[in-house]
C-alpha positions, 0 to 999 in steps of 0.5 A: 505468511500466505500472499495471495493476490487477486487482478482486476480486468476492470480498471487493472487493480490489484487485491491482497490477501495476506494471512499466516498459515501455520504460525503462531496465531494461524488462521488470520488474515487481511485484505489490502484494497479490495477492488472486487469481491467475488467468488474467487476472493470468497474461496481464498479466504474461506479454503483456507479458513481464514478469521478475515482481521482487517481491512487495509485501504491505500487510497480512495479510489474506485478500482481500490474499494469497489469490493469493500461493501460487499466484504463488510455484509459478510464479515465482521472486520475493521477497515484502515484507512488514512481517509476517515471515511471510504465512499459512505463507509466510516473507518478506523483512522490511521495516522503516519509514522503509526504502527498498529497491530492488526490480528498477527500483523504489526503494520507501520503506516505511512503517509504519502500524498501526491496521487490522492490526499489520503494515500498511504504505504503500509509495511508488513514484515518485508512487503510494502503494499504501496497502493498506486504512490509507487509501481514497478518504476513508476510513481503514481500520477498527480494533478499538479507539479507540486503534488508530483514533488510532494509525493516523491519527496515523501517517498524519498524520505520515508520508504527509499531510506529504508534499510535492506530491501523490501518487496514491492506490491503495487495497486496495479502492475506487477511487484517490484523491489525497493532495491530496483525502485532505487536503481530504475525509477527514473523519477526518483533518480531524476528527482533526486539529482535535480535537488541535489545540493551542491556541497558548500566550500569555504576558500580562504 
């Protein structure tokens, strides 16, 4: 696989654009949350003659879609989202726990509330785009406490229990690793000892 990213000066956003150069069905590829396409982003995908498969949104949020229309006047594409609709734009609803096959691209899907209803984690092969539920030892911000204790609540149970590691490709900021969030997220570590249960004894 091919990863190619594109950052945002405005808003400080980060796009994706994965394809498989050279494999198996080589030529495809997909975009995960198009915060702006230009130029730049229309030479990656044309140099390499990609067949543009999906489009992958983690959340509906201005620096994460602006790009989105302007995808969808040029190619013919499906957009995936957890969110039905994307500003005015219908998508193809995804659920958690799904896995769906997107061109080569087996997806798993999973559900984090918390910054946004309707954000999500995608896994592909070994890369996790965690859109802005979890950046480089950060964890996306919330409205309330409680959203704050959803999110990294599911974050716990869903990605941190993940087996081996994982890279980390986040909305904003730079990549991570599932093994560092483990070790250094102080907000997951801070979470989890808050939570813990202590062990139950029985004396006679």
């Amino acid at each position: 696989m091919k990863l190619d990213f594109q950052f945002r000066s405005s808003g400080f956003s980060n796009t994706y654009l994965l394809g498989n150069v050279g494999e198996a069905s080589p030529g495809e590829a997909i975009i995960v949350d198009p915060s702006l396409m230009d130029a730049n982003l229309l030479n990656m995908i044309e140099e390499n003659n990609y067949s543009l498969k999906g489009v992958l949104i983690t959340h509906d949020h201005p620096h994460h879609v602006q790009g989105l229309r302007a995808i969808l006047r040029i190619y013919d594409t499906e957009v995936f989202a957890i969110n039905p609709v994307v500003g005015d734009l219908h998508t193809t609803l995804v659920r958690d726990g799904e896995i769906i096959n997107i061109g080569p691209f087996k997806t798993e899907v999973f559900s984090i509330p918390g910054h946004s209803a309707d954000s999500a984690i995608f896994r592909i092969e070994r890369f996790l785009f965690t859109g802005d539920a979890i950046s480089a030892c950060r964890l996306g911000r919330t409205a309330s406490s409680y959203s704050a204790a959803t999110q990294t609540s599911a974050i716990i149970r869903k990605i941190l229990s993940l087996p081996g590691d994982y890279t980390i490709l986040p909305g904003h900021g730079p990549p991570s690793s599932l093994e560092a969030e483990r070790r250094f997220n102080m907000e997951l570590n801070s979470f989890e000892q808050k939570n813990r249960r202590p062990a139950f004894r029985f004396e006679s």
